[in-house]
DOLUM-964431 format. One record per atom (N, C-alpha, C): residue number from 1; residue in one letter; atom name; y, z, x. Coordinates in pm, whole numbers, plus 50000, padded with zeros to 5 digits. Layout:
(NUM; 'A'; 'CA'; (Y; Z; X))
...
END
This chain:
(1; 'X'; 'N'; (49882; 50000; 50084))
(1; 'X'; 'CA'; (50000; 50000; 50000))
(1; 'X'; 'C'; (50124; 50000; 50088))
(2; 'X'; 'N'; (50210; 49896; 50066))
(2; 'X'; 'CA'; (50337; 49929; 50104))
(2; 'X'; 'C'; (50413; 50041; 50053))
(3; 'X'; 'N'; (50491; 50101; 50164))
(3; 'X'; 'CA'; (50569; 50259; 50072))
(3; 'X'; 'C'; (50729; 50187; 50110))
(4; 'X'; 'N'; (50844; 50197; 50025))
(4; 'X'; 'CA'; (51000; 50220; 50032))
(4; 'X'; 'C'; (51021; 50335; 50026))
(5; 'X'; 'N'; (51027; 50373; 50086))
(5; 'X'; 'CA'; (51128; 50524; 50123))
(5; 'X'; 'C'; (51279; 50553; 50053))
(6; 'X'; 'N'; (51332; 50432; 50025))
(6; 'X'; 'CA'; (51475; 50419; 49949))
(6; 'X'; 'C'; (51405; 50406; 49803))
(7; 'X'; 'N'; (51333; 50346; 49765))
(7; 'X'; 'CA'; (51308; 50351; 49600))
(7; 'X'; 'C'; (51138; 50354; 49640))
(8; 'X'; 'N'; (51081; 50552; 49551))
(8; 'X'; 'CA'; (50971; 50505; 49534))
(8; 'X'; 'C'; (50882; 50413; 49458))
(9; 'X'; 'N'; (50966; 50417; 49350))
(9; 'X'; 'CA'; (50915; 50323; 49232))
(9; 'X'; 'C'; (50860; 50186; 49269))
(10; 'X'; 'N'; (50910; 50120; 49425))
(10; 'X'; 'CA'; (50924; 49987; 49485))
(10; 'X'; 'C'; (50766; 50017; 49548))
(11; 'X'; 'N'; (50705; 50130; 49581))
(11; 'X'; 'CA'; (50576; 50120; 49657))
(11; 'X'; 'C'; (50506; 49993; 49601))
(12; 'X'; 'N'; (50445; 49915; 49641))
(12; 'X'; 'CA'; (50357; 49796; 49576))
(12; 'X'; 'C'; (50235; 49813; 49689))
(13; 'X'; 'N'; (50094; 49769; 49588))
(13; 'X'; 'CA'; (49967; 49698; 49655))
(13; 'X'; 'C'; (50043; 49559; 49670))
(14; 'X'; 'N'; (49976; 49469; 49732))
(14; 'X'; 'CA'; (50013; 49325; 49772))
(14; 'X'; 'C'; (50028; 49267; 49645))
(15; 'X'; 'N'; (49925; 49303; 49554))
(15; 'X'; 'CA'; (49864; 49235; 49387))
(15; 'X'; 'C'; (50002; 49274; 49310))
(16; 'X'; 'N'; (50072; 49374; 49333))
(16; 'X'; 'CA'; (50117; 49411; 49260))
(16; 'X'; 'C'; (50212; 49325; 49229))
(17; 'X'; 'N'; (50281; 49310; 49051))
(17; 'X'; 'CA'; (50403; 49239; 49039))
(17; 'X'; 'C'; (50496; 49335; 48944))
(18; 'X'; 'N'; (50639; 49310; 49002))
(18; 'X'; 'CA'; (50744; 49368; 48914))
(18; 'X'; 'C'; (50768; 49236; 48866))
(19; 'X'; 'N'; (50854; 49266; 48689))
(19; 'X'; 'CA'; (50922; 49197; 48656))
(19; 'X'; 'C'; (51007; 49226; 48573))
(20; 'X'; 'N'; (51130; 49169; 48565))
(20; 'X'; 'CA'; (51258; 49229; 48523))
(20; 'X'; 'C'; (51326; 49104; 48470))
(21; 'X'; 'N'; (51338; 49121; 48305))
(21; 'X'; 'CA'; (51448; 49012; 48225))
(21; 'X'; 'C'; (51559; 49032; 48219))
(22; 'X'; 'N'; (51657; 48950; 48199))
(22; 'X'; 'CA'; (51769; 48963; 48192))
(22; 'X'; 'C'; (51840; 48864; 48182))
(23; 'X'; 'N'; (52033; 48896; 48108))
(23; 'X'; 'CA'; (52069; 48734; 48050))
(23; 'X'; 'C'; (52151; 48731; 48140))
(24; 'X'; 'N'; (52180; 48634; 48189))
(24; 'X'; 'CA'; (52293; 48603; 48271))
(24; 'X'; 'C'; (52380; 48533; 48237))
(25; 'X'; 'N'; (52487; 48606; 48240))
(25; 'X'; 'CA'; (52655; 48512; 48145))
(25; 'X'; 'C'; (52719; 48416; 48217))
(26; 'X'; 'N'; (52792; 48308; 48172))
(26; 'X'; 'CA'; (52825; 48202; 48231))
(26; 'X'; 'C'; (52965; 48262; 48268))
(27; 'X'; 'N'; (52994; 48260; 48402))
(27; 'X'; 'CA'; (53115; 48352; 48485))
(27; 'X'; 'C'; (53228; 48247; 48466))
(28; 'X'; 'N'; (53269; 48111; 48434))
(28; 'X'; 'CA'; (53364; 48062; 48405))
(28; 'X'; 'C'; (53412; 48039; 48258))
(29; 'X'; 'N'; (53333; 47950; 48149))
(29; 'X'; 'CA'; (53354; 47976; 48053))
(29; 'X'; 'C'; (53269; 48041; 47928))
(30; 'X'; 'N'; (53323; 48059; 47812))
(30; 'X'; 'CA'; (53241; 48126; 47711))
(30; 'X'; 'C'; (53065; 48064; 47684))
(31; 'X'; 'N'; (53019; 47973; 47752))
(31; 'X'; 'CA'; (52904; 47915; 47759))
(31; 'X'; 'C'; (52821; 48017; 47723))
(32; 'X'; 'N'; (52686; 48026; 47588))
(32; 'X'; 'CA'; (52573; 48066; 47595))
(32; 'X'; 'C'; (52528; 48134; 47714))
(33; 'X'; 'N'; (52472; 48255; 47751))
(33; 'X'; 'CA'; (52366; 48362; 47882))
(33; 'X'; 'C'; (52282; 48271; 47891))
(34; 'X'; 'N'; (52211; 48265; 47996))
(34; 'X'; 'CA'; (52104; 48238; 48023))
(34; 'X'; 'C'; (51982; 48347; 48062))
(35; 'X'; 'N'; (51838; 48309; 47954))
(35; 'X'; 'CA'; (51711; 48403; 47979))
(35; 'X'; 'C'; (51706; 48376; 48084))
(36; 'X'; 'N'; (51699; 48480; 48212))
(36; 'X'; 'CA'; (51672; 48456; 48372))
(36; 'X'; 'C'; (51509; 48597; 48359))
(37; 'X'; 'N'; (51456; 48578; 48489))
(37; 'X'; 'CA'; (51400; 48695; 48506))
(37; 'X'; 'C'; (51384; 48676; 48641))
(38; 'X'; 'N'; (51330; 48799; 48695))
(38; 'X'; 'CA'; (51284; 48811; 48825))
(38; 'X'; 'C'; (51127; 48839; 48857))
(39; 'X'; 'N'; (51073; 48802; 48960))
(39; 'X'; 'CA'; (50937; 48866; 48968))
(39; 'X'; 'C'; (50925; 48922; 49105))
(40; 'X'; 'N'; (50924; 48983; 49178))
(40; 'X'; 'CA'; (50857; 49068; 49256))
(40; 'X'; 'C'; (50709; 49107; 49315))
(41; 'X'; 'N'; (50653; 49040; 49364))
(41; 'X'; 'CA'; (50553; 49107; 49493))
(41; 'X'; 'C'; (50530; 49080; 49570))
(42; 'X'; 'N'; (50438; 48970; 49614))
(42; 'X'; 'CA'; (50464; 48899; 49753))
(42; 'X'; 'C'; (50584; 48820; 49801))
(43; 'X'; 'N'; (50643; 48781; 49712))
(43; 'X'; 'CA'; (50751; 48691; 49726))
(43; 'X'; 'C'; (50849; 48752; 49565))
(44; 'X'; 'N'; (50983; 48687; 49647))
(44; 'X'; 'CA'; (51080; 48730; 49540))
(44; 'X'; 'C'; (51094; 48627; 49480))
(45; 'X'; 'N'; (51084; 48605; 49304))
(45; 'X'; 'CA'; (51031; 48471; 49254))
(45; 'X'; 'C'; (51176; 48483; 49105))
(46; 'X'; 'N'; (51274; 48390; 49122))
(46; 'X'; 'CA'; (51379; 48401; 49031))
(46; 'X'; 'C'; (51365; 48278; 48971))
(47; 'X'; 'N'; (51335; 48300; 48787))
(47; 'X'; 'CA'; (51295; 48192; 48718))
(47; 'X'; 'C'; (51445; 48216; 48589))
(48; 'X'; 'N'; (51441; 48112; 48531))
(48; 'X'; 'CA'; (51588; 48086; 48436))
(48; 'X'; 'C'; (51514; 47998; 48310))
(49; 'X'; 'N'; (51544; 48028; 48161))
(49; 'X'; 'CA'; (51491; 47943; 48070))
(49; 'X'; 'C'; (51543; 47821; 48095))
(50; 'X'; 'N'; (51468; 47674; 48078))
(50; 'X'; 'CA'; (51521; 47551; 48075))
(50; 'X'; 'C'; (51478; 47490; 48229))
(51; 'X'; 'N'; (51446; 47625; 48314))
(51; 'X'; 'CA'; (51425; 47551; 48488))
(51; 'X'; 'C'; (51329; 47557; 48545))
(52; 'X'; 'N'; (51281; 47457; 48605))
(52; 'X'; 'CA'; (51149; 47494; 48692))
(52; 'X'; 'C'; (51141; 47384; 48836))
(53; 'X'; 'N'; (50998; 47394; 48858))
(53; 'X'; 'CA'; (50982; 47293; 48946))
(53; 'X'; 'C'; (50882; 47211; 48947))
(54; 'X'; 'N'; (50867; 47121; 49030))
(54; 'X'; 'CA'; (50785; 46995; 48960))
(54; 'X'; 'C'; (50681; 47032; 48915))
(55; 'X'; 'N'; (50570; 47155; 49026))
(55; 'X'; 'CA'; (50433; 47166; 49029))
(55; 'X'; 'C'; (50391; 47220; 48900))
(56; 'X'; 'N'; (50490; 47307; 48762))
(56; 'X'; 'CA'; (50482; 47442; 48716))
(56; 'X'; 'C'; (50506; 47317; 48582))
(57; 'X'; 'N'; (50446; 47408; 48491))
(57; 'X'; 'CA'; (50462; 47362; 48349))
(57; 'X'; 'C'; (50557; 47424; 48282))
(58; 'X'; 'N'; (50640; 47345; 48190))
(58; 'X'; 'CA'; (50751; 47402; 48132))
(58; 'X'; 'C'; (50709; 47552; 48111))
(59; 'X'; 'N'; (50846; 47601; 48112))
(59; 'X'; 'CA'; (50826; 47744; 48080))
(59; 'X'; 'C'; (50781; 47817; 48201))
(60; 'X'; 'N'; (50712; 47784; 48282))
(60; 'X'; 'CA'; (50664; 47908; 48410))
(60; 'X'; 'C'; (50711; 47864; 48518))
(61; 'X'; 'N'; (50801; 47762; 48515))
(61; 'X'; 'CA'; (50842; 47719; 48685))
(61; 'X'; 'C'; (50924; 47860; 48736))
(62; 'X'; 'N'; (50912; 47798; 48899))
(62; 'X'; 'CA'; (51056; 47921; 48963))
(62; 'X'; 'C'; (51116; 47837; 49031))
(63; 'X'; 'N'; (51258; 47805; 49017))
(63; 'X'; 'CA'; (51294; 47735; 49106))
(63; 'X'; 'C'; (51350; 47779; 49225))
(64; 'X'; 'N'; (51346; 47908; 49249))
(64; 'X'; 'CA'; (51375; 48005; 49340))
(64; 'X'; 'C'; (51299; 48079; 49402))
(65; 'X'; 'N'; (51251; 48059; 49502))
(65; 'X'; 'CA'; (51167; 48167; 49562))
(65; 'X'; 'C'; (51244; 48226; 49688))
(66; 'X'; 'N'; (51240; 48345; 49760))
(66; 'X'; 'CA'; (51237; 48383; 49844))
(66; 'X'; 'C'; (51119; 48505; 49919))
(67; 'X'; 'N'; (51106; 48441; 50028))
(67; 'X'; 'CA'; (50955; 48477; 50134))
(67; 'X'; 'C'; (51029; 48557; 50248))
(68; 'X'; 'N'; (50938; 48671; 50263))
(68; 'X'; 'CA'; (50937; 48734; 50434))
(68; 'X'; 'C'; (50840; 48618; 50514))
(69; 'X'; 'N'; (50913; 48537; 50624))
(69; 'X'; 'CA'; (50793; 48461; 50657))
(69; 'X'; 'C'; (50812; 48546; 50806))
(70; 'X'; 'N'; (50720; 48606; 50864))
(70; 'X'; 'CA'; (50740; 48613; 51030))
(70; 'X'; 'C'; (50864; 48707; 51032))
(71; 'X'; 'N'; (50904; 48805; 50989))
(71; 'X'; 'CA'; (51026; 48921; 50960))
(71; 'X'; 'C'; (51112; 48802; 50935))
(72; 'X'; 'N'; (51116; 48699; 50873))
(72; 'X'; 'CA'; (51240; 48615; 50886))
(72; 'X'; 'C'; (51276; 48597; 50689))
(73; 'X'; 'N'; (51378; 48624; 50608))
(73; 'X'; 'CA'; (51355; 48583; 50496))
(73; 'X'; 'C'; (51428; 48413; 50485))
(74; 'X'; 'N'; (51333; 48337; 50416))
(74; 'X'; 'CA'; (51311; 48246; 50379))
(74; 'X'; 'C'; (51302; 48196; 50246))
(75; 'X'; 'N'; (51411; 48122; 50202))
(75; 'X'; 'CA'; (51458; 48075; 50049))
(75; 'X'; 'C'; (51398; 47927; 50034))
(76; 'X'; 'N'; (51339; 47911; 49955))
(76; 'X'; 'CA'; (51286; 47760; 49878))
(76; 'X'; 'C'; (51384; 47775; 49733))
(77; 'X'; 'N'; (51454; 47650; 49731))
(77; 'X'; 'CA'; (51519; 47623; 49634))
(77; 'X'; 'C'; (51421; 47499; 49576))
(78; 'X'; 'N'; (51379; 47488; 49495))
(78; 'X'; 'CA'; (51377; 47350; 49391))
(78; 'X'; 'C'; (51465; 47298; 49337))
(79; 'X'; 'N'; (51572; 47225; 49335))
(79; 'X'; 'CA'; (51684; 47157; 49271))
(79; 'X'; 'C'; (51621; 47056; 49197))
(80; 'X'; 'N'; (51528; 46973; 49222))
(80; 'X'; 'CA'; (51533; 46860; 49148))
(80; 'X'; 'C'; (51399; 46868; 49101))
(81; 'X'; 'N'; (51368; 46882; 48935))
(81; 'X'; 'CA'; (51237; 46847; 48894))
(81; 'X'; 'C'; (51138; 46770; 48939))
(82; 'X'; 'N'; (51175; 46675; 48916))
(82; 'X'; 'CA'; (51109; 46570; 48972))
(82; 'X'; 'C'; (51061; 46549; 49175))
(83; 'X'; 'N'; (51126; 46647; 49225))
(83; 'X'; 'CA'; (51044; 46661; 49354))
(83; 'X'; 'C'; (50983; 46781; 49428))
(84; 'X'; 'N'; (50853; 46742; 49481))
(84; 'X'; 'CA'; (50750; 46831; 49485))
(84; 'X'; 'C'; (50803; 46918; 49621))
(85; 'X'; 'N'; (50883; 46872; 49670))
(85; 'X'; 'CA'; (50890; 46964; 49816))
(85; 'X'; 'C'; (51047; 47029; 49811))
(86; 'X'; 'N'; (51059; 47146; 49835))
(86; 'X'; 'CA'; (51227; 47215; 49834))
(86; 'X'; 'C'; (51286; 47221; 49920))
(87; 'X'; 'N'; (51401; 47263; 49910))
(87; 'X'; 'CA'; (51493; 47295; 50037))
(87; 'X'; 'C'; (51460; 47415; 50079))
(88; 'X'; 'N'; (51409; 47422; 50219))
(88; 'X'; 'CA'; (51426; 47528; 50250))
(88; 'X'; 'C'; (51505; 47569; 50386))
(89; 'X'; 'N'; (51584; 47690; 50335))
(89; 'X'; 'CA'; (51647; 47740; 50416))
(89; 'X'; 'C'; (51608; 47851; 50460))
(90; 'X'; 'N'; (51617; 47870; 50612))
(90; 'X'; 'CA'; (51595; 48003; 50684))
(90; 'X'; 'C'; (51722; 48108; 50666))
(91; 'X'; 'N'; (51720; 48247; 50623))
(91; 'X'; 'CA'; (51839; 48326; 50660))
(91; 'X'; 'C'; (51858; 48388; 50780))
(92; 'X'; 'N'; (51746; 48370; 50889))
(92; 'X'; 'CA'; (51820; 48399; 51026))
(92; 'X'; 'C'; (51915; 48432; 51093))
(93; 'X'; 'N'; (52044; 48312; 51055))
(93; 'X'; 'CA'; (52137; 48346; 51103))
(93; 'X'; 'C'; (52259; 48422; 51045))
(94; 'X'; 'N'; (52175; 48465; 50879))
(94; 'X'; 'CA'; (52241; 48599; 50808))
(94; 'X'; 'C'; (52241; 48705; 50863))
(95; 'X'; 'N'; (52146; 48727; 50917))
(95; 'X'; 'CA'; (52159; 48840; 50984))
(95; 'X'; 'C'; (52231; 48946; 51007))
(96; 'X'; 'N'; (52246; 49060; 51008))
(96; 'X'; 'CA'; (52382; 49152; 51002))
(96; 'X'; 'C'; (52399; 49162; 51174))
(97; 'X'; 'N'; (52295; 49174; 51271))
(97; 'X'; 'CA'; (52295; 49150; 51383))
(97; 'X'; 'C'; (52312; 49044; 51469))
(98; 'X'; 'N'; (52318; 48942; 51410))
(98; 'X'; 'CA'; (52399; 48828; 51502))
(98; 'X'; 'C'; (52579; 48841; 51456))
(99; 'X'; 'N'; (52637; 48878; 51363))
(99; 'X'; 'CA'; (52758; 48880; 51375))
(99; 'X'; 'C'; (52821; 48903; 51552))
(100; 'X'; 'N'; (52919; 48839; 51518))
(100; 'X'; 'CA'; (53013; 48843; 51649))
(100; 'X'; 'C'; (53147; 48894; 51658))
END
């Protein structure tokens, strides 16, 4: 089992999944929330009603993932339905320790 010391509630087996709904309001104009949720366990998995990615059948895509790959976190975006491979970006050079 993984333990967090900052939130016990966060301890997870590997199997384990959190998940958390929620609407998210459109920050410029009065536009309709959007059903978003999150999932949690091996990977941080952020899904939105209406979005997915190519591989996933309506309704269960994520077009968001983010991975610990190698202590490094690692974001796959899906932008475009229709293609099977994402952008991925390394946050590496987020880092709070490379600042200068």
């Amino acid at each position: 089992m993984k333990t967090n010391k900052n939130n016990p509630k966060l301890n997870l087996n590997l199997n384990d999944l959190i998940t958390k709904e929620f609407d998210l309001p459109d920050v410029i104009d009065d536009n309709p929330s959007i059903k978003c949720s999150i999932e949690v366990g091996q990977e941080f998995c952020f899904k939105a009603e209406g979005y997915g990615d190519c591989c996933s059948e309506d309704g269960h895509g994520c077009p968001i993932v983010i991975e610990n790959r190698s202590g490094i976190l690692t974001l796959y975006v899906y932008n475009d339905i229709d293609e099977e491979e994402p952008i991925i970006i390394s946050l590496e050079g987020a880092r709070e320790s490379n600042r200068q």
